[in-house]
Biotite code that builds the C-alpha atoms (Angstrom):
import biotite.structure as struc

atoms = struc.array([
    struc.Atom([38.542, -262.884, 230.350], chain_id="A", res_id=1, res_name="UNK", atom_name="CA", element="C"),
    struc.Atom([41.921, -261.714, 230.763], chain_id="A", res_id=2, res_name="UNK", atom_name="CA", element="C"),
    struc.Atom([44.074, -264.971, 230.730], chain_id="A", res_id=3, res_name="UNK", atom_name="CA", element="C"),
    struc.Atom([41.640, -265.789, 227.675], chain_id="A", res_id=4, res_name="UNK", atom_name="CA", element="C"),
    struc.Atom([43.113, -262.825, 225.429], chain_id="A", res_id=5, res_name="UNK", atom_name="CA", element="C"),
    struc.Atom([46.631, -264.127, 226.718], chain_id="A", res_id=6, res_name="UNK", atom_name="CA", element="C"),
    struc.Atom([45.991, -267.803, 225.378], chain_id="A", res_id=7, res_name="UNK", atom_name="CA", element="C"),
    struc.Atom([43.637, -266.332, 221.864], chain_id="A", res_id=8, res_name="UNK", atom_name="CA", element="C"),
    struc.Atom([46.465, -263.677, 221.108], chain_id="A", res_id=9, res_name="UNK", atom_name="CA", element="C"),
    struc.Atom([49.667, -266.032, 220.847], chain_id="A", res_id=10, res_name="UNK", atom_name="CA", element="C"),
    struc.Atom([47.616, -268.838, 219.628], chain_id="A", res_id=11, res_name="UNK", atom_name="CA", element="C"),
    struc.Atom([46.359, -266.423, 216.574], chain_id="A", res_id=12, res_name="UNK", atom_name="CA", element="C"),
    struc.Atom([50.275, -265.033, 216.315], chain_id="A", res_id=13, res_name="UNK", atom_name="CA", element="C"),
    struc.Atom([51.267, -268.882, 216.020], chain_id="A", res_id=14, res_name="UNK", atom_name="CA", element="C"),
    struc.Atom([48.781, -269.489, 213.466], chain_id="A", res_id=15, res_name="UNK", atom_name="CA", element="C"),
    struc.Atom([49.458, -266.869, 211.453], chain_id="A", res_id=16, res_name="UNK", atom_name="CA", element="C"),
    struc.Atom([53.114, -267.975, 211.568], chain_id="A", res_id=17, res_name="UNK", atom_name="CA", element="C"),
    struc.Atom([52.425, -271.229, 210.588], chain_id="A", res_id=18, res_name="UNK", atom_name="CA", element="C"),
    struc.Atom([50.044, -270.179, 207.626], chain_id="A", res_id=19, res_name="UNK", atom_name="CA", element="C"),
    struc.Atom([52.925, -267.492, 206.642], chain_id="A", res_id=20, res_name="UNK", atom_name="CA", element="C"),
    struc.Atom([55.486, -270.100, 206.720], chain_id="A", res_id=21, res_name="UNK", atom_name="CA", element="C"),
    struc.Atom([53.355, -273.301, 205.019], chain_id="A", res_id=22, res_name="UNK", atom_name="CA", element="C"),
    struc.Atom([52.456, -270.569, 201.895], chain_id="A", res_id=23, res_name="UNK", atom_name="CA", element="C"),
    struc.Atom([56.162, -269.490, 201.197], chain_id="A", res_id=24, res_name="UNK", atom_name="CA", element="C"),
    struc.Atom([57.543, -272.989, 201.340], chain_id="A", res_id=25, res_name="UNK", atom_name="CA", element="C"),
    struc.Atom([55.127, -274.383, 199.122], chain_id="A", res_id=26, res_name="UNK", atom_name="CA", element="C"),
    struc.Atom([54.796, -271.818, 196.915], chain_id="A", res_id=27, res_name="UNK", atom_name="CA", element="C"),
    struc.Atom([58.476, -272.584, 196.203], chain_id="A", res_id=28, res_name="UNK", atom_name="CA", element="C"),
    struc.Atom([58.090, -275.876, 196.106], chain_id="A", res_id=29, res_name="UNK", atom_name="CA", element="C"),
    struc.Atom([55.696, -276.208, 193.282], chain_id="A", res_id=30, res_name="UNK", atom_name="CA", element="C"),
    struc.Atom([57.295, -276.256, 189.488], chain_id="A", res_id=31, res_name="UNK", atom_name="CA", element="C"),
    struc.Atom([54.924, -273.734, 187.271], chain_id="A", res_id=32, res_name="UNK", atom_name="CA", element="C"),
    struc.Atom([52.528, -275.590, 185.678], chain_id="A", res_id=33, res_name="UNK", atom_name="CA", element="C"),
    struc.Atom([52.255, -274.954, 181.626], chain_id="A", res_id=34, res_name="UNK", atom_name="CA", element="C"),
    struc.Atom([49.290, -273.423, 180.374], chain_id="A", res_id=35, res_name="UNK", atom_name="CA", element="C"),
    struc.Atom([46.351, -275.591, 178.855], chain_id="A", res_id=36, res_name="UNK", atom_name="CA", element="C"),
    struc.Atom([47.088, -273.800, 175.320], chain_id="A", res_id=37, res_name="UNK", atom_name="CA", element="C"),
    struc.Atom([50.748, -275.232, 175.429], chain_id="A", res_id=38, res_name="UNK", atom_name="CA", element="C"),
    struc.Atom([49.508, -278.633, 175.512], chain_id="A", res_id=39, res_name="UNK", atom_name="CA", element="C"),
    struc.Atom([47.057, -278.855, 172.960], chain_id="A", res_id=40, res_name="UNK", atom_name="CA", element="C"),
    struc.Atom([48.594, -280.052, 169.323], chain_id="A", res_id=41, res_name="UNK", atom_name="CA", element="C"),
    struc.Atom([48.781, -277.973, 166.517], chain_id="A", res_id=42, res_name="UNK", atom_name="CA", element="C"),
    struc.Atom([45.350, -277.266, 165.055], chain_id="A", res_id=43, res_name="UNK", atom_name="CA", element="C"),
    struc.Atom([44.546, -279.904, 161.949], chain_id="A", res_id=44, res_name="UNK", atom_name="CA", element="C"),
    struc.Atom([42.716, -277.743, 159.553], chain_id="A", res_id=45, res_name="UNK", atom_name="CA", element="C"),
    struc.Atom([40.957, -280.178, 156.391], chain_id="A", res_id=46, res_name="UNK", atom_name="CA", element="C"),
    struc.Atom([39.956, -278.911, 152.922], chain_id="A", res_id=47, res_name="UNK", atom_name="CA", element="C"),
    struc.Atom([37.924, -280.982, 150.329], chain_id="A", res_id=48, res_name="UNK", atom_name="CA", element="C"),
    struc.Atom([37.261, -279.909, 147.187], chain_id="A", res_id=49, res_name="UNK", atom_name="CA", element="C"),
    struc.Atom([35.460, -282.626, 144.825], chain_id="A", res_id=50, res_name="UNK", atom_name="CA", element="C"),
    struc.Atom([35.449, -281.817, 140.845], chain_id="A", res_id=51, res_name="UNK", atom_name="CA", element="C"),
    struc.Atom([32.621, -284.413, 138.114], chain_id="A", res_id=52, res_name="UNK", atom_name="CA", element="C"),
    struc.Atom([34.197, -285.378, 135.351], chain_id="A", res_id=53, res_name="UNK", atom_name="CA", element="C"),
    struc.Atom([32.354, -283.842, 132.200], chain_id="A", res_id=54, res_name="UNK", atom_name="CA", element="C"),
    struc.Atom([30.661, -286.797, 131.645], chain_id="A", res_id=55, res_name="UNK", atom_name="CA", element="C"),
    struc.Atom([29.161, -286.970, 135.425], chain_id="A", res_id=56, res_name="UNK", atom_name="CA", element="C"),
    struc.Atom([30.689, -290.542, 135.823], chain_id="A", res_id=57, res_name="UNK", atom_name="CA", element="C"),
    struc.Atom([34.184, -290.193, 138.137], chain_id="A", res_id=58, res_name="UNK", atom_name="CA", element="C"),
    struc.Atom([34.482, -287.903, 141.208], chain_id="A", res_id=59, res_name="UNK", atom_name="CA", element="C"),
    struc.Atom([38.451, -286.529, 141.849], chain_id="A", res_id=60, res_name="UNK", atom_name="CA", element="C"),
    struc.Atom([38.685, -285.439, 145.696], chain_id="A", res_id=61, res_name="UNK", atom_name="CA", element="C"),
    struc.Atom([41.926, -283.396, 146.742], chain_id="A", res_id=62, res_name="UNK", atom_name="CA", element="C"),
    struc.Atom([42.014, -283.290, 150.745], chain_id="A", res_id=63, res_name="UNK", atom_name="CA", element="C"),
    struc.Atom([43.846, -280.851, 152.467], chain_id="A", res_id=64, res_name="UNK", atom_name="CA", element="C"),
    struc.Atom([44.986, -281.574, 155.585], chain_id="A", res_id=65, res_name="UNK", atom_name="CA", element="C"),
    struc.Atom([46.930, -278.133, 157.229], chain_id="A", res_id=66, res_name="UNK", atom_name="CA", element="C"),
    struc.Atom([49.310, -278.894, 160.017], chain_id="A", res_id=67, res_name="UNK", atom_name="CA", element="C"),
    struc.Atom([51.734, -276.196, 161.690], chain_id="A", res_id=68, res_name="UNK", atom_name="CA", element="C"),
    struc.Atom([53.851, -274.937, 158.160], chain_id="A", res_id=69, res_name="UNK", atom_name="CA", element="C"),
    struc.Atom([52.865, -278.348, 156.411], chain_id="A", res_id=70, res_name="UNK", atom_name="CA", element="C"),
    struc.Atom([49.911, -279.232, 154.234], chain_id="A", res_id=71, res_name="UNK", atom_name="CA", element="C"),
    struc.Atom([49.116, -282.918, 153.330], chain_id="A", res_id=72, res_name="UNK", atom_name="CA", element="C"),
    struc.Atom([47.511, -282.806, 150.015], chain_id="A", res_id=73, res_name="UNK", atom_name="CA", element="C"),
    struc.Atom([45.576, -286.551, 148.765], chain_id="A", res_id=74, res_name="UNK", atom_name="CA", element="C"),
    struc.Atom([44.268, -287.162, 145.715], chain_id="A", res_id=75, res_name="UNK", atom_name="CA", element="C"),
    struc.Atom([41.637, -290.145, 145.437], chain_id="A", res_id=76, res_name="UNK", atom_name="CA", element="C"),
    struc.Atom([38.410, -291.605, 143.195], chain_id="A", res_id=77, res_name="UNK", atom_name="CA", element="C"),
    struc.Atom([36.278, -293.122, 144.873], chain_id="A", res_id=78, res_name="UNK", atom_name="CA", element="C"),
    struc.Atom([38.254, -295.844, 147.406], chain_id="A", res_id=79, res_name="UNK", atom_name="CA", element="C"),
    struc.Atom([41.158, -295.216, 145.371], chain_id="A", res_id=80, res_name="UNK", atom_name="CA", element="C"),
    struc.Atom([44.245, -292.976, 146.489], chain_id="A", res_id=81, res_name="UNK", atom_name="CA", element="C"),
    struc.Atom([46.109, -291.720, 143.570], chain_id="A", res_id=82, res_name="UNK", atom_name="CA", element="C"),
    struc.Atom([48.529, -289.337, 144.836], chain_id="A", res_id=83, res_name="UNK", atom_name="CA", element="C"),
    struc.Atom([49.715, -288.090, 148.275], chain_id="A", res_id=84, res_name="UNK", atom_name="CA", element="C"),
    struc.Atom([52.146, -285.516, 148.986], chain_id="A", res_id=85, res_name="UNK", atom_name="CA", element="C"),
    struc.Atom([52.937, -283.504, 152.425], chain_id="A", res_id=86, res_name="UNK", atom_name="CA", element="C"),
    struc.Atom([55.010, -280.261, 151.036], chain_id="A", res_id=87, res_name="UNK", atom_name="CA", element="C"),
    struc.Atom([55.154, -276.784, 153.064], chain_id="A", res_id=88, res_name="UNK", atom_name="CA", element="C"),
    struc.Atom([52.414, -274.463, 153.272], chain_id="A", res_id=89, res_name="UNK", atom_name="CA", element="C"),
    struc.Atom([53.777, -272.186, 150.358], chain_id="A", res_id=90, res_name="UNK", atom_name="CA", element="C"),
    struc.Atom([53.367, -275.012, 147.526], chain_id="A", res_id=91, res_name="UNK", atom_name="CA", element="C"),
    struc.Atom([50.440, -275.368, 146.484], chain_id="A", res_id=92, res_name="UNK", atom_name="CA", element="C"),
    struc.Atom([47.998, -278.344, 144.372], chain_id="A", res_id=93, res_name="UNK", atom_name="CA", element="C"),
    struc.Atom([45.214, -276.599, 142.052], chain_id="A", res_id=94, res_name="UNK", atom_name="CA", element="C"),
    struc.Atom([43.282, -278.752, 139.424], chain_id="A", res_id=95, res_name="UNK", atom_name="CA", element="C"),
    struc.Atom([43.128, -277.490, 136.395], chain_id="A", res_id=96, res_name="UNK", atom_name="CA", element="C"),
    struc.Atom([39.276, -277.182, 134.347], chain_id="A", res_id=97, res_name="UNK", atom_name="CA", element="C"),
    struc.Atom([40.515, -279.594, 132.045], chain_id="A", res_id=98, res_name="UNK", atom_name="CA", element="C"),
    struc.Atom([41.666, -282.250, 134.554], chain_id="A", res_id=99, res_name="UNK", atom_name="CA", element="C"),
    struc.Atom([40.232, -285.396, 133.053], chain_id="A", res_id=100, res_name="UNK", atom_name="CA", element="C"),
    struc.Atom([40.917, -287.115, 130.144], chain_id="A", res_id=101, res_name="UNK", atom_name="CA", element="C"),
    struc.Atom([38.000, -287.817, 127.620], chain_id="A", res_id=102, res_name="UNK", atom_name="CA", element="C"),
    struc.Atom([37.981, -291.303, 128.689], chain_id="A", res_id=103, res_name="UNK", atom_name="CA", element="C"),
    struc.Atom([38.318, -290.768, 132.417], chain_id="A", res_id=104, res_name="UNK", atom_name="CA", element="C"),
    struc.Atom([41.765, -292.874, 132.927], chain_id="A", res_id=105, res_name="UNK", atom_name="CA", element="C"),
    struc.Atom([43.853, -290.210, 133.214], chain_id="A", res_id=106, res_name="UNK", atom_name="CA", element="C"),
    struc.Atom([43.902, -286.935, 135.338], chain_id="A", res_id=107, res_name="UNK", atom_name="CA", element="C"),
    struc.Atom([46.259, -284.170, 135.646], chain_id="A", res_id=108, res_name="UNK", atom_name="CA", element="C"),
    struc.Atom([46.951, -282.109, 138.716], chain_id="A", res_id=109, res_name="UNK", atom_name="CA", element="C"),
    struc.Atom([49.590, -278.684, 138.695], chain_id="A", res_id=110, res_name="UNK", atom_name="CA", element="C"),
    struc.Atom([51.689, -278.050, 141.598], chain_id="A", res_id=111, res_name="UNK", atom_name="CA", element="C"),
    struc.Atom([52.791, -274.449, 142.156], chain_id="A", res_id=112, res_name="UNK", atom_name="CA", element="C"),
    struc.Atom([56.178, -272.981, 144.046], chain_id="A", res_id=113, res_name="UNK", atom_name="CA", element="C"),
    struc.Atom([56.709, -269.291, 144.184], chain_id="A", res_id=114, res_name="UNK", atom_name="CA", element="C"),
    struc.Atom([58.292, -269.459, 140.824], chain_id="A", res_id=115, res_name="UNK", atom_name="CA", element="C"),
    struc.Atom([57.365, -272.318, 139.402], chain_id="A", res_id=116, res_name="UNK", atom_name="CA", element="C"),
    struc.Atom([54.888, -274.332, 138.628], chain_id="A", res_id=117, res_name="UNK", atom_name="CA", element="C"),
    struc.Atom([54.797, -278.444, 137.483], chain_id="A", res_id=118, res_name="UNK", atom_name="CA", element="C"),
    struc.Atom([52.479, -280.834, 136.392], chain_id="A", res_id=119, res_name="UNK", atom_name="CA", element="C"),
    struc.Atom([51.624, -284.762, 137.651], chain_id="A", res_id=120, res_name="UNK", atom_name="CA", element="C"),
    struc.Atom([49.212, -287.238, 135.352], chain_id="A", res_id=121, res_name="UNK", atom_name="CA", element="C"),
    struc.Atom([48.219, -289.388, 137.695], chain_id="A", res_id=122, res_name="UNK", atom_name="CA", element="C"),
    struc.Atom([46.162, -293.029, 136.092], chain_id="A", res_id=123, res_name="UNK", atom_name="CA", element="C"),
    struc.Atom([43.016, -294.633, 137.349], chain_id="A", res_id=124, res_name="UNK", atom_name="CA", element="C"),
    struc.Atom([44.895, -297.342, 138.387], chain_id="A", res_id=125, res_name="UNK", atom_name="CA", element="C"),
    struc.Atom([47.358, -295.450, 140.886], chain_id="A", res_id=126, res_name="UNK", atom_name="CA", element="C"),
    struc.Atom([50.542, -294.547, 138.871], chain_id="A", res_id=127, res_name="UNK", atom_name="CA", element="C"),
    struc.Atom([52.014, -291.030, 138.444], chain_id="A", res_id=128, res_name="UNK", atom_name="CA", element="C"),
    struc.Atom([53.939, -289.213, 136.284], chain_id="A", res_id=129, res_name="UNK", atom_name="CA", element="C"),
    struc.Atom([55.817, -285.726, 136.502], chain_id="A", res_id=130, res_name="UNK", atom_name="CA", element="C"),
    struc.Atom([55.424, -284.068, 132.605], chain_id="A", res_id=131, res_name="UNK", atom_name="CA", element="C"),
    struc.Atom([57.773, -280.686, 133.819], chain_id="A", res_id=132, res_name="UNK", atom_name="CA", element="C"),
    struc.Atom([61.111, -282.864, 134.529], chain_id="A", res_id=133, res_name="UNK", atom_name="CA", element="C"),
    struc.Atom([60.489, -285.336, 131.121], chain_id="A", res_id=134, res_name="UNK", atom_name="CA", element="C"),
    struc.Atom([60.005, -282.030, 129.141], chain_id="A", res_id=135, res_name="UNK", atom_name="CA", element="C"),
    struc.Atom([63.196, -280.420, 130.489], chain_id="A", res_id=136, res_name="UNK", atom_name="CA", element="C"),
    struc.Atom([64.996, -283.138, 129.917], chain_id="A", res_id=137, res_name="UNK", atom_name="CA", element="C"),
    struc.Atom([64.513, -283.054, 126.536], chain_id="A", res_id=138, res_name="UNK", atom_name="CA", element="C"),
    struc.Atom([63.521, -279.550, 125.324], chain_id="A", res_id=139, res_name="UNK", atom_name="CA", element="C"),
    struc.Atom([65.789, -277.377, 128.023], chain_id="A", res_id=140, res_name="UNK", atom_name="CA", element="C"),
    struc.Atom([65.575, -274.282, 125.226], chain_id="A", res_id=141, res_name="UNK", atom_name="CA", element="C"),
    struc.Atom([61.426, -274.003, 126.493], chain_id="A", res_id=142, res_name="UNK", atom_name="CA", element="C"),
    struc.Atom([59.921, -273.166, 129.396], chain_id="A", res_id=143, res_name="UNK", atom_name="CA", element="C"),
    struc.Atom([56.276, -275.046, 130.125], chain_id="A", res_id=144, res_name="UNK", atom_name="CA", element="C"),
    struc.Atom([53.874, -271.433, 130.644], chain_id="A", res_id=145, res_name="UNK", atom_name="CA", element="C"),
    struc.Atom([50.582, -274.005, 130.920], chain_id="A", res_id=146, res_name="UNK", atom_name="CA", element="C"),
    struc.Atom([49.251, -277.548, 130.581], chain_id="A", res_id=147, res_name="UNK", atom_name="CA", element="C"),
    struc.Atom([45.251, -276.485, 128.945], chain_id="A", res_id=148, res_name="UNK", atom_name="CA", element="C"),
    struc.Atom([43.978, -279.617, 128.559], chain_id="A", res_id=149, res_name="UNK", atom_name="CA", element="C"),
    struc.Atom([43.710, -282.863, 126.491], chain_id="A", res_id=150, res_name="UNK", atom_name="CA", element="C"),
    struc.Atom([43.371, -283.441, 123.259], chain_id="A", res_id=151, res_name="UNK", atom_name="CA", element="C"),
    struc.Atom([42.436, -286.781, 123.218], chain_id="A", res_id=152, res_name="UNK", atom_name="CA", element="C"),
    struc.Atom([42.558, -289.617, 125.639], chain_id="A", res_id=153, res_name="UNK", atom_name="CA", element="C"),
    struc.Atom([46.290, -290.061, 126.123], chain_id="A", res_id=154, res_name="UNK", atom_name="CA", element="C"),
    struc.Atom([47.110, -286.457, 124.403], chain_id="A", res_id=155, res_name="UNK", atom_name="CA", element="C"),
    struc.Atom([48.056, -283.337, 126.719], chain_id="A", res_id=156, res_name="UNK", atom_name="CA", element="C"),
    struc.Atom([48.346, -280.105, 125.002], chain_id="A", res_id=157, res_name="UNK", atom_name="CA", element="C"),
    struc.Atom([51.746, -278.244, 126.345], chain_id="A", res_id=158, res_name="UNK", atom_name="CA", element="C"),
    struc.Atom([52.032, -274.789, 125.859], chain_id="A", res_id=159, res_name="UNK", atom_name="CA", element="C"),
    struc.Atom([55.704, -273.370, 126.177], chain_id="A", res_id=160, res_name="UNK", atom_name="CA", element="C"),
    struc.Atom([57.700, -269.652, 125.989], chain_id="A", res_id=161, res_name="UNK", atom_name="CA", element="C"),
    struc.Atom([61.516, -269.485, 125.018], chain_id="A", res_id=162, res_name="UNK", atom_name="CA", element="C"),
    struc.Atom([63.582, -269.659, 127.981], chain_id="A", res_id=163, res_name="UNK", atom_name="CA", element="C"),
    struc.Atom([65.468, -266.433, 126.461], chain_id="A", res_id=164, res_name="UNK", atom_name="CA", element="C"),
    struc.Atom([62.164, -264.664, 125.619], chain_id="A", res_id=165, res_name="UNK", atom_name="CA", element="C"),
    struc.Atom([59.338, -264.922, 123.157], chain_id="A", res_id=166, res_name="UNK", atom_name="CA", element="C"),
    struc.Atom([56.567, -267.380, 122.495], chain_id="A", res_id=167, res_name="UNK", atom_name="CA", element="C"),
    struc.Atom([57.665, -271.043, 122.099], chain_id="A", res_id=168, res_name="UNK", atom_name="CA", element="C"),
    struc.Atom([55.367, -273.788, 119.899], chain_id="A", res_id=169, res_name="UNK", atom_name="CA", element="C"),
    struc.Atom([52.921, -276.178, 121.684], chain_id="A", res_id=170, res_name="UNK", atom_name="CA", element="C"),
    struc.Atom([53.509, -279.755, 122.038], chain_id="A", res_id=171, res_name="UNK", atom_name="CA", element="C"),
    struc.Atom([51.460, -282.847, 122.670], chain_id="A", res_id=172, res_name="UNK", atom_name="CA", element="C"),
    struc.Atom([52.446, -285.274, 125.802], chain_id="A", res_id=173, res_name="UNK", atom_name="CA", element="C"),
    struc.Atom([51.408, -288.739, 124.859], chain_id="A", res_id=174, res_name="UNK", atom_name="CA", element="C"),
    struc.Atom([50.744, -290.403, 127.943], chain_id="A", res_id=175, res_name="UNK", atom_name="CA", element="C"),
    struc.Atom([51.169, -294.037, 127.226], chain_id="A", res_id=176, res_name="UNK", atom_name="CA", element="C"),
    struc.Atom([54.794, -293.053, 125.535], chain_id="A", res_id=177, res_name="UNK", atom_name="CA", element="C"),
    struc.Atom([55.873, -290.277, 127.523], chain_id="A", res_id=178, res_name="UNK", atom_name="CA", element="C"),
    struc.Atom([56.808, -288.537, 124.862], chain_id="A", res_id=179, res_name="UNK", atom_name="CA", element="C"),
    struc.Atom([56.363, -285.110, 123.264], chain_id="A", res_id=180, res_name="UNK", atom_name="CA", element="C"),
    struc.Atom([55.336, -284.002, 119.551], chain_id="A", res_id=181, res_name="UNK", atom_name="CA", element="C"),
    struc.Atom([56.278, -280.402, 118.413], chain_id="A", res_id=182, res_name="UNK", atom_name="CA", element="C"),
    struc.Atom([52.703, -279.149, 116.649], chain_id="A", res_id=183, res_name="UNK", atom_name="CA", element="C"),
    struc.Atom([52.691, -276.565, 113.925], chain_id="A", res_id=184, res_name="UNK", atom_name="CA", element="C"),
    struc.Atom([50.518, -274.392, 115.370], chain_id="A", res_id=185, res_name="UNK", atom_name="CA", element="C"),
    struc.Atom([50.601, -273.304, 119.421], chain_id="A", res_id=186, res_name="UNK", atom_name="CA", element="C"),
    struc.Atom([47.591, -273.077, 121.445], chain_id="A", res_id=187, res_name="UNK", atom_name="CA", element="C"),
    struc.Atom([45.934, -270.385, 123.198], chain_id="A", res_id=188, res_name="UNK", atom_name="CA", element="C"),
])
């Protein structure tokens, strides 16, 4: 039993050893291996929001699609993309009540910074149009305060303020010109 303890008692020591030794060496061996969560992409978070025209015949989707600071904003009908537009998380796409025109050809979207806000017309048929820089181009004394609606199928009532304070008059945007007509009276 004796020479037994002398052979189990260095044969345990030189196991030990070699455990001890096979551990430290491959323990710095190894590169750290990144976390599950550090591989994954960026979250993709979608929004829809579908609006009838009044007259129950056209559906206008705007998609959202959030990635990291960026969103993706799409405008479409049906099949049909109208508009698409990736911008940073802080500008934002809103459709007005009054989006469509009477006739359903036209629609017109408003696209809003921190301190300022713009306005598209996009067509059935896929073109676009900004109204904000064609009205500053011509009429720099106004500011645009809101876009309410139409007035008829290719008519956009503008409402503005003076750029040096006070109310300003409203104007009609024709569409199919791309022009603007000073009205008597402003709307509210």
């Amino acid at each position: 039993m004796a020479n037994q303890i002398k052979i189990v008692i260095p044969a345990f020591i030189v196991v030990a050893i070699f455990v001890g030794v096979v551990t430290v060496f491959s323990g710095k061996s190894q590169n750290p291996k990144p976390s599950l969560a550090a591989l994954e992409p960026t979250p993709i978070v979608v929004q829809k929001t579908e609006i009838v025209s009044p007259d129950g015949k056209v559906i206008l989707l705007m998609n959202q699609k959030r990635s990291g600071d960026n969103i993706s904003w799409t405008f479409s009908i049906g099949d049909t993309q109208l508009y698409q537009e990736t911008l940073p998380k802080d500008i934002q796409f809103s459709i007005p009540f009054n989006t469509f025109a009477p006739d359903n050809k036209f629609i017109f979207i408003k696209k809003t910074s921190a301190n300022l806000s713009s306005y598209i017309v996009l067509s059935s048929s896929g073109k676009s149009m900004e109204i904000s820089e064609l009205f500053y181009a011509k009429y720099s004394e106004y500011k645009i305060t809101d876009i309410t609606g139409w007035a008829a199928p290719n008519l956009l009532i503008v409402n503005t303020d003076k750029v040096g304070g006070g109310k300003g008059p409203s104007f009609w945007f024709d569409v199919s010109s791309k022009s603007f007509i000073r009205l008597s009276n402003r709307f509210n």
